[in-house]
VEXDREN-2710 file (C-alpha; in Angstrom, 1 decimal):
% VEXDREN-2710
k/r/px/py/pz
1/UNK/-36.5/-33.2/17.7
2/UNK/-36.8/-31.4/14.2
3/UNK/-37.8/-28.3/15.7
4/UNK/-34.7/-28.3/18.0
5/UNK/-32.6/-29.6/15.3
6/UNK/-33.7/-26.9/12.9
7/UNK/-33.6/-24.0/16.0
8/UNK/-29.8/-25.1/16.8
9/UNK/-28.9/-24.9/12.5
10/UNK/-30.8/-21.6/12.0
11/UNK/-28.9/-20.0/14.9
12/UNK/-25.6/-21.2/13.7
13/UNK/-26.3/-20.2/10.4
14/UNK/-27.2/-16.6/11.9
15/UNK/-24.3/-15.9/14.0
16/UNK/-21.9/-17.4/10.6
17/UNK/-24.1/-14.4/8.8
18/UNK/-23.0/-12.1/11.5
19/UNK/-19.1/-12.8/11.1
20/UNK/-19.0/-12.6/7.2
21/UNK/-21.1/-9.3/7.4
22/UNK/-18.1/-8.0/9.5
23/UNK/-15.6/-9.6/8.1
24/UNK/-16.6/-8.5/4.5
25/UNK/-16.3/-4.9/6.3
26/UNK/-12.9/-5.2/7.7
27/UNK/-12.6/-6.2/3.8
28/UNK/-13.8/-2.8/3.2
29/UNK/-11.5/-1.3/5.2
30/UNK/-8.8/-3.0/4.4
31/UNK/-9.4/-1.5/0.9
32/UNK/-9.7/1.6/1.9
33/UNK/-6.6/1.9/3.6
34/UNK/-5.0/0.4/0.7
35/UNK/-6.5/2.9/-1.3
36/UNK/-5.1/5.6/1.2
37/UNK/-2.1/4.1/0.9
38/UNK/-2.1/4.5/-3.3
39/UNK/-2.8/7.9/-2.6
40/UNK/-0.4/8.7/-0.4
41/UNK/2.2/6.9/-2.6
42/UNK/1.5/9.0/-5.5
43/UNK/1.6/12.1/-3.5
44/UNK/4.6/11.8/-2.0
45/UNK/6.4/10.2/-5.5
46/UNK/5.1/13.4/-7.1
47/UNK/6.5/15.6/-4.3
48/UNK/9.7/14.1/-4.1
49/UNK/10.6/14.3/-7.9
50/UNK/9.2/17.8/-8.1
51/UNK/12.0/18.4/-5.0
52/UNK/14.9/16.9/-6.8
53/UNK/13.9/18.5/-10.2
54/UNK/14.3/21.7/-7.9
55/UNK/17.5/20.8/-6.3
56/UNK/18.4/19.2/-9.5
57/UNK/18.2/23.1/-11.5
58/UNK/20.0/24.4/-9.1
59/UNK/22.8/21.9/-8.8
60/UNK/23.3/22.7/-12.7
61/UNK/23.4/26.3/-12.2
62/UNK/25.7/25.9/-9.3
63/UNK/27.8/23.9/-11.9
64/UNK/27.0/25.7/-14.7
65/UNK/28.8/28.9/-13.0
66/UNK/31.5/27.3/-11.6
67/UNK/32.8/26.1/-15.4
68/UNK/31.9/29.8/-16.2
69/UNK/34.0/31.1/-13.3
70/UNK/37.0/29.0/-14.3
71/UNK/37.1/29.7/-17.8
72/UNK/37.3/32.9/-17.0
73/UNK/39.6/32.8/-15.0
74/UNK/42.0/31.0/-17.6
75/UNK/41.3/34.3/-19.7
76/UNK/42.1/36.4/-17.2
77/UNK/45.3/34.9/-16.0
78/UNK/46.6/34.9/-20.0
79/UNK/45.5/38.5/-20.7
80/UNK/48.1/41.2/-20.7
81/UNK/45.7/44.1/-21.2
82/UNK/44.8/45.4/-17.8
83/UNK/41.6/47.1/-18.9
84/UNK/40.8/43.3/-20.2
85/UNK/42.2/41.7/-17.3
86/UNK/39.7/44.0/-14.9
87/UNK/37.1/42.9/-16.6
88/UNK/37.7/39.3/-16.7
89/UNK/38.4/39.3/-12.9
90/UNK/35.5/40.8/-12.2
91/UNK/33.2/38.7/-14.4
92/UNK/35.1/36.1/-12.7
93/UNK/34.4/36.5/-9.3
94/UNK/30.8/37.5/-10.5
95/UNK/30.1/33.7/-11.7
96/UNK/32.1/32.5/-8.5
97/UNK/30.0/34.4/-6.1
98/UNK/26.6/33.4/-8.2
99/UNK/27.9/29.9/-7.3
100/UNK/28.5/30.1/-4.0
101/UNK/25.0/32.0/-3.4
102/UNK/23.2/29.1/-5.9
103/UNK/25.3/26.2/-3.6
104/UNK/22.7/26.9/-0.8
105/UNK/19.6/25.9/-3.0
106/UNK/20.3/22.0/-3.0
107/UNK/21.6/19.5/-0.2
108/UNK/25.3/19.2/-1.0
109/UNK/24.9/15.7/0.9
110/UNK/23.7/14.6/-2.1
111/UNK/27.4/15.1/-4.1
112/UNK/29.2/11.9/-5.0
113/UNK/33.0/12.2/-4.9
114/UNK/33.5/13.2/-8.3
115/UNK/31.2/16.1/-7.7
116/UNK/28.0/14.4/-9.4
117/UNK/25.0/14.6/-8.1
118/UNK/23.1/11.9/-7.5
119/UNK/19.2/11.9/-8.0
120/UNK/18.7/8.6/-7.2
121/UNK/19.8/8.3/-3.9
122/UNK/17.6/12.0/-3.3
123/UNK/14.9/10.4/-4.2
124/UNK/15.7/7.0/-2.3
125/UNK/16.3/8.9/1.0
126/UNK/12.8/11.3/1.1
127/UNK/10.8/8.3/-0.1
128/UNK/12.4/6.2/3.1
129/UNK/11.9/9.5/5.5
130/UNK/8.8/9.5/4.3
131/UNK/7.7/5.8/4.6
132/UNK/8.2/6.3/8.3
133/UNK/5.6/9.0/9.0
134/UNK/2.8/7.4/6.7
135/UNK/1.3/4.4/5.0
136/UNK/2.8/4.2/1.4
137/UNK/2.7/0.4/0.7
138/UNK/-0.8/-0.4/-0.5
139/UNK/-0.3/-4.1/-1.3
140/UNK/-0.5/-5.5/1.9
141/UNK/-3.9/-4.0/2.4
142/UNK/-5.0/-5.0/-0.9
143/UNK/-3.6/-8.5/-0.3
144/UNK/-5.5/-8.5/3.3
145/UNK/-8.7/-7.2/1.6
146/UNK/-8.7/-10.5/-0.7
147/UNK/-8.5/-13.1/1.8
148/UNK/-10.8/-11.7/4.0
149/UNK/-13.7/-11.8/0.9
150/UNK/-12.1/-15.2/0.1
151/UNK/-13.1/-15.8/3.9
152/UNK/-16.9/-14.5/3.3
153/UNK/-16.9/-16.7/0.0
154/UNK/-16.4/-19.8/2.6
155/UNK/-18.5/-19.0/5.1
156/UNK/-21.6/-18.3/2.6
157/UNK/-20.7/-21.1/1.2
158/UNK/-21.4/-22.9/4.8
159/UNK/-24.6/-21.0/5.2
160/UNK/-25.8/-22.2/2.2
161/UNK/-25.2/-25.9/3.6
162/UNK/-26.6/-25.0/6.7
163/UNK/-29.5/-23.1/5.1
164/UNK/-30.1/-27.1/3.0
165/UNK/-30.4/-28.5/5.9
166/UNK/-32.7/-26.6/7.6
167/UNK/-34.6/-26.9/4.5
168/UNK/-34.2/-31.0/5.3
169/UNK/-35.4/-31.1/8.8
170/UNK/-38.6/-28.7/7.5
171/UNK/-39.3/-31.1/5.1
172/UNK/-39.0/-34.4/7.1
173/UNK/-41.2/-32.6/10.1
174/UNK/-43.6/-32.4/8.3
175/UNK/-43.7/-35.9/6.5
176/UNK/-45.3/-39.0/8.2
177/UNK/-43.3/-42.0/6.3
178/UNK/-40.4/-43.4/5.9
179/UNK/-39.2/-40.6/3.6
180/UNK/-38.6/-38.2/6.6
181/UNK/-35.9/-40.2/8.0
182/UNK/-34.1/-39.6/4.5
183/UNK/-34.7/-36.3/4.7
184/UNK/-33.9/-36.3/8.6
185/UNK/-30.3/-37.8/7.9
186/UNK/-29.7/-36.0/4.7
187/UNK/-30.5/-32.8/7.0
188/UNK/-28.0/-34.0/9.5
189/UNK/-25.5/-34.8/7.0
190/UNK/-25.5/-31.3/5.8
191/UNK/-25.3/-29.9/9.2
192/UNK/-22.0/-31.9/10.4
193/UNK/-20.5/-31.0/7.3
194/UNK/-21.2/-27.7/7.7
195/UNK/-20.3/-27.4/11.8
196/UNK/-17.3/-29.4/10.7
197/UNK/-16.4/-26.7/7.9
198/UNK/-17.0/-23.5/10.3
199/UNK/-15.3/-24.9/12.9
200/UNK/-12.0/-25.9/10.5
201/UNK/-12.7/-21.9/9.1
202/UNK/-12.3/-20.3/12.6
203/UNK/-9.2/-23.0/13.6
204/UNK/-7.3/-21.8/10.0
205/UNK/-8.0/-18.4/11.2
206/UNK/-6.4/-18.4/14.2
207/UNK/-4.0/-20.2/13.1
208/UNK/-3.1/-18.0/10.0
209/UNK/-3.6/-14.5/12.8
END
């Protein structure tokens, strides 16, 4: 009866081995794709600013000789010297047309009504545009990573009582007095408590998936 007792405990405490060794992979993986993840994050964050910052330069000169263009032109229309008023109107419609040509060099989409523009909502957009072609949240993995090693933490834990009583039924098999039926039912007691724990482990995991 021992010997069957402790076959039945020493199988079920193999096959709860077997699922903690691959559940403590998934853990692994799950790491690694949160890692990924964090990678990809600071890519893409590093990326996207150094795109705005671009845009951002060439908004300002956009700006920058558009204000240029206008003063000018306030010269030009209050000059009465017509050498000085060629001049002006030529250096005007220089910084006009370096405007125009600069305008092409950032997403005018990005313009708020008051002719602003807004680096915020660049940098809001590409990060969203890029969410949807890769992995950029990392937490979730990390966050699946940790209750799947919580998981392996139980079920060694299990092992362990199922490992005890194995121990028990050795020890009362081999023992020709009264003690061995101490043993016999501490043995057992470990062993319900322990098929009661893996089975409430898998039931909380389907439950939870």
């Amino acid at each position: 009866m021992m010997a069957i007792l402790i076959a039945l405990v020493t199988l079920l405490g193999a096959a709860l081995g077997t699922r903690a060794a691959l559940i403590s992979t998934a853990a692994g993986d799950e790491d690694f794709y949160g890692l990924a993840a964090s990678l990809s994050a600071e890519e893409t964050e590093a990326l996207n600013t150094l795109t705005m910052y671009r845009n951002y330069r060439a908004y300002a000169a956009y700006t920058r000789y558009n204000v240029l263009g206008d003063l000018v032109a306030k010269d030009w229309e209050q000059t009465s010297d017509e050498t000085q008023s060629e001049a002006l109107g030529q250096a005007m419609q220089t910084a006009w047309a370096m405007a125009v040509a600069v305008n092409r060099f950032f997403p005018a989409r990005y313009l708020n009504r008051d002719g602003r523009y807004d680096p915020e909502r660049e940098l809001g957009e590409a990060w969203a545009e890029a969410a949807m072609k890769k992995d950029l949240d990392p937490q979730p993995h990390f966050a699946a990573a940790n209750l799947l090693r919580s998981k392996v933490s139980r079920l060694l834990i299990i092992i362990i009582l199922l490992t005890a009583a194995v121990w028990f039924f050795t020890l009362a098999q081999g023992l020709r007095h009264a003690l061995r039926y101490v043993l016999a039912v501490g043995g057992g007691g470990l062993m319900l408590v322990g098929i009661a724990a893996a089975v409430l482990e898998e039931l909380v995991h389907r439950g939870g998936g």
